[in-house]
C-alpha positions in Angstrom: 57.2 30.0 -4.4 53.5 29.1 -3.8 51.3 30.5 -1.1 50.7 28.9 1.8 46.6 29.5 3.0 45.6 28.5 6.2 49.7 28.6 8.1 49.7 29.6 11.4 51.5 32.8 12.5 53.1 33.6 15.8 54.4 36.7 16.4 56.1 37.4 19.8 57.5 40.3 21.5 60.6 39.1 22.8 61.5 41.1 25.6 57.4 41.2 26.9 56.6 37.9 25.8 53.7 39.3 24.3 51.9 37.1 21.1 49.5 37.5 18.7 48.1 34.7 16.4 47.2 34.6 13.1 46.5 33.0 10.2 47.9 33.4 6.8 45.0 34.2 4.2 44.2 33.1 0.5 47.0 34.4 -0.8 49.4 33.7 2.3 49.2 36.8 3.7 48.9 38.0 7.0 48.9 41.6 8.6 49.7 41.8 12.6 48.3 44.8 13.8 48.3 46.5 16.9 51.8 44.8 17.8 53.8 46.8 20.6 56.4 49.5 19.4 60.2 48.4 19.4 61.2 44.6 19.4 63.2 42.5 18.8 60.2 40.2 17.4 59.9 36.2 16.7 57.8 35.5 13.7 57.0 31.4 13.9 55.2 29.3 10.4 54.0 26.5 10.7 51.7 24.0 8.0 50.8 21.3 8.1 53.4 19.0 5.6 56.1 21.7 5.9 58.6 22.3 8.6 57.8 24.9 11.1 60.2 28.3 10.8 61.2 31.0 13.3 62.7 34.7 12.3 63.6 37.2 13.9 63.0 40.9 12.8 64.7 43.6 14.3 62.4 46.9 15.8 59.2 48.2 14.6 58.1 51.9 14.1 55.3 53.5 14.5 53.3 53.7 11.2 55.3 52.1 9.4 54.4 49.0 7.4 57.2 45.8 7.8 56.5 43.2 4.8 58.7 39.7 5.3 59.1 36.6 3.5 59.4 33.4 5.0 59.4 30.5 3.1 58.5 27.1 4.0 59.7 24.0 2.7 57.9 20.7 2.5 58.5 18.0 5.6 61.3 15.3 4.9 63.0 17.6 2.3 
């Protein structure tokens, strides 16, 4: 349940292959702007001392604000 600063975020476009890379803030938040209408997308964590998670989110419209939650949990657990 604790924020995550400092995770990197991958977020493709499956069918163009097209990325954009972020990184989560302060409060472990990130905002992906700009990303290409339609999907399906591939939204990749990873931290360092958790293991790395992929999901998938379905189609984006335009104007319209998506929030997720991925959770992470710590390596070896």
């Amino acid at each position: 349940g604790n924020p995550i600063p400092g995770a990197s975020v991958t977020v493709t476009h499956q069918p163009s292959g097209t990325r954009s890379e972020l990184t989560t803030d302060a409060a472990g938040n990130f905002n992906a702007s700009g990303l290409r209408l339609g999907g399906p997308f591939i939204v990749a964590v990873a931290a360092a001392g958790y293991e790395a998670v992929q999901e998938e989110i379905g189609f984006l419209a335009a104007g319209q604000a998506q929030r997720i939650g991925i959770a992470l949990a710590a390596e070896g657990k």
